[in-house]
N, C-alpha and C positions, 0 to 999 in steps of 0.2 A: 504494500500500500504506500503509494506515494504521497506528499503533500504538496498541496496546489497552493504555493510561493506567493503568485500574483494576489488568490481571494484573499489569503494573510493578509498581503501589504494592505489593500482594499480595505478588508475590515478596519487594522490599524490606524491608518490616515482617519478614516470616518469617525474611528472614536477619540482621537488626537481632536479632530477638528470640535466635537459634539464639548468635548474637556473644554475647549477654550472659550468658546462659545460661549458654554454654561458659567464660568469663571468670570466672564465678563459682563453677564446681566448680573448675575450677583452682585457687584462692586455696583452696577450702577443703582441696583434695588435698594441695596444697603448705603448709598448715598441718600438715595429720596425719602427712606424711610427714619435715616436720622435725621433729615432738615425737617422733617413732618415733626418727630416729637419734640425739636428744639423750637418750635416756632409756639407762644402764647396762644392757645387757642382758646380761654377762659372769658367767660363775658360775665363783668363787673356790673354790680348797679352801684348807680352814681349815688344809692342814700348808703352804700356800704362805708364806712371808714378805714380808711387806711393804716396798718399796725404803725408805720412809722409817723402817720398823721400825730396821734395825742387824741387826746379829750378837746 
């Protein structure tokens, strides 16, 4: 039984590429989704007081 060289490389390449791929929306997901939790998204009423306001 011989092995067929070319379907290897084939496979390889396809999963090499699918690797980087997936590597590189991560980085960009995990960009958008720490600007999402760093951004205020909390809505204040104006009769609240502010801790560093006082009395």
């Amino acid at each position: 039984m011989e092995i067929n060289w070319f379907i290897v490389a084939v496979f390889l390449v396809g999963a090499i590429v699918l690797l980087l791929y997936l590597i590189k929306k991560n980085q960009k997901d995990k960009k958008d989704v720490t600007q999402f939790f760093n951004t205020d998204t909390t809505v204040r009423k104006e009769s609240e007081l502010d801790e560093d306001d006082g009395y």
